[in-house]
C-alpha positions, 0 to 999 in steps of 0.5 A, spaced: 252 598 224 249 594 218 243 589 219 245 583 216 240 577 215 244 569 215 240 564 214 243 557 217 245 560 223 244 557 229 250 552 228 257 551 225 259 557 220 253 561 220 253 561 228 259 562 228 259 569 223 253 571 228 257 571 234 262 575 231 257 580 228 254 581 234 260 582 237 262 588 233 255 592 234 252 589 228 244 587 228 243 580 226 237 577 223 238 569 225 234 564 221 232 557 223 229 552 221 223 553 227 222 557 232 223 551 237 229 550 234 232 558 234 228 561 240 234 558 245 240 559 241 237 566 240 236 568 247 242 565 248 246 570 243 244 577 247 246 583 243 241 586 237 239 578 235 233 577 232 230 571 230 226 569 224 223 562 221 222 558 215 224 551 212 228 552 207 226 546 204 218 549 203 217 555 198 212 557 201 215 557 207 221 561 205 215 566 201 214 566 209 222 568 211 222 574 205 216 577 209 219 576 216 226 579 214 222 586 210 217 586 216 225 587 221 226 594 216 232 596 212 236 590 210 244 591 208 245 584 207 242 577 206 247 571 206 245 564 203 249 560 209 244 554 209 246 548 206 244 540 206 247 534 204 242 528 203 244 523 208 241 520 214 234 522 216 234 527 211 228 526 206 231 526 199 225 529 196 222 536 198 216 538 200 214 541 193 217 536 190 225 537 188 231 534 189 232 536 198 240 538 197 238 542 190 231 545 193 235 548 200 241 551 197 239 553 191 232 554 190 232 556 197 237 562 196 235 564 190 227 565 191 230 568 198 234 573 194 228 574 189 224 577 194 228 581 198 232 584 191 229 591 192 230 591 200 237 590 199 242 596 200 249 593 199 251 586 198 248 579 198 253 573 199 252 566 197 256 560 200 260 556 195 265 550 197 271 547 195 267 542 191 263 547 186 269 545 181 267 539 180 258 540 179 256 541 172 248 542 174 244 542 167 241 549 167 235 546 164 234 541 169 239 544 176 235 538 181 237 532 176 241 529 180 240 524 186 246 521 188 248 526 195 256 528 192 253 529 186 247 533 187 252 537 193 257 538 188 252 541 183 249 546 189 255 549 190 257 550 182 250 553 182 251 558 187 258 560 184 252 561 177 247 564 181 252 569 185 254 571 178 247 572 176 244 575 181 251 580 182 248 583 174 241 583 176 242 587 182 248 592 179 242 594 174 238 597 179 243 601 184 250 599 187 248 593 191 253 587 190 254 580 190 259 574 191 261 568 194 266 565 198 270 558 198 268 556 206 274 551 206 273 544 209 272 545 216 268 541 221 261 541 221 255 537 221 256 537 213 263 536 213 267 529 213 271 527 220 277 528 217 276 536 215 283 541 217 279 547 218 274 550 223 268 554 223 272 561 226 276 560 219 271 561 216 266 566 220 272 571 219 272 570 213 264 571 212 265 576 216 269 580 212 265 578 206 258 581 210 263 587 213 268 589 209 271 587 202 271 590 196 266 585 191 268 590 186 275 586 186 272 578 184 266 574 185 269 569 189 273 569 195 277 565 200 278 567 207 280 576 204 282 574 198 278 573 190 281 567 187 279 564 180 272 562 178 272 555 176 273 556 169 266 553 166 262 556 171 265 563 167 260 563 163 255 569 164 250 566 160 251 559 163 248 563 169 243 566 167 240 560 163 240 557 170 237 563 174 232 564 170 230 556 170 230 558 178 225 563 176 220 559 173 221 553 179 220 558 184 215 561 182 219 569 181 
């Protein structure tokens, strides 16, 4: 059984993806954002769950989460499921001051992924969107926009650039994989009223990505099957210069 750590898992998706793993005997490493947070949701799971903690808008405090996921031994697979999408009580600016949607789903995933790069054995998968289609993040300057759907639109673009990115970095030091799948427009806190899908849709099709698939066959997935890359985010020297800004701006 595999040791999977998913960030973002003490609701919708990631919750979802977790009961699921933790029904088939998998050990999973669910990440709140505090320990206040996650210790009931935790408790309440059973099974081989282990908790682990850091805002993912602070980078020290995700420095904190990498060494919290080394200290739990071996790791199989990382999923980068956390997300936001600024509106409400959510702070626009981060604690180290970038734009909040890109500093937790890109910065965050990125420098997550970074630390526990050599503690990886087999695949890291990040969370895209339908709505990655439409970003265009500016790979000098990814946090640049301010307007909520415009800065989520380029996230998610983002993290179809950094699973690219990282899917060559990582295949250059051993057989360690990387993809990213299309979640659907399901019901979550994220998500519009009048989204179709639920989160079951998708945590199969998560689960399949963290268990089962062949990423030798794409990077981007949706439900068990690769689908086509947005073709202006085909471009792998358009990812590397977006994850080497990430590198410089994490601090990696």
């Amino acid at each position: 059984m595999a040791t999977i750590c998913i960030t973002g898992a003490t609701d919708g998706i990631g919750l979802a993806t977790t009961e699921r793993l933790l029904a088939a005997g998998h050990r999973v490493l669910v990440h709140a954002r505090s320990e206040e947070r996650g210790r009931a949701v935790v408790d309440r799971l059973g099974g081989d769950a282990v908790l682990v903690t850091g805002d993912l808008s602070s980078l020290a405090e995700v420095e904190a989460l990498a060494t919290q996921v080394r200290e739990q031994g071996p790791l199989d697979v990382l999923v980068n499921n956390a997300g936001v999408w600024v509106r409400g009580s959510t702070p626009p600016t981060s604690a180290d001051g970038f734009e909040t949607t890109f500093a937790v789903n890109v910065l965050a995933a990125h420098l997550l992924t970074a630390r526990l790069a050599d503690h990886l054995g087999d695949r890291v998968v990040f969370l895209g969107s339908g709505m990655a289609g439409s970003g265009h993040p500016d790979p000098s300057d990814p946090g640049a926009r301010t307007d909520p759907s415009r800065a989520y639109s380029d996230s998610k673009a983002s993290d179809v650039l950094l699973a690219n990115a990282w899917g060559r970095r990582l295949s250059a030091a051993g057989p360690v994989g990387s993809a990213v799948v299309d979640p659907g427009w399901v019901k979550t806190k994220l998500a519009s009223a009048g989204a179709p899908g639920t989160v079951d849709t998708s945590a199969d099709s998560l689960t399949y990505l963290c268990t089962e698939a062949d990423l030798g066959q794409g990077l981007y997935w949706r439900g068990r099957r690769t689908i086509t890359v947005p073709k202006h985010l085909r471009d792998d020297a358009y990812a590397d210069a977006l994850a080497a800004t990430c590198d410089r701006l994490a601090g990696v």
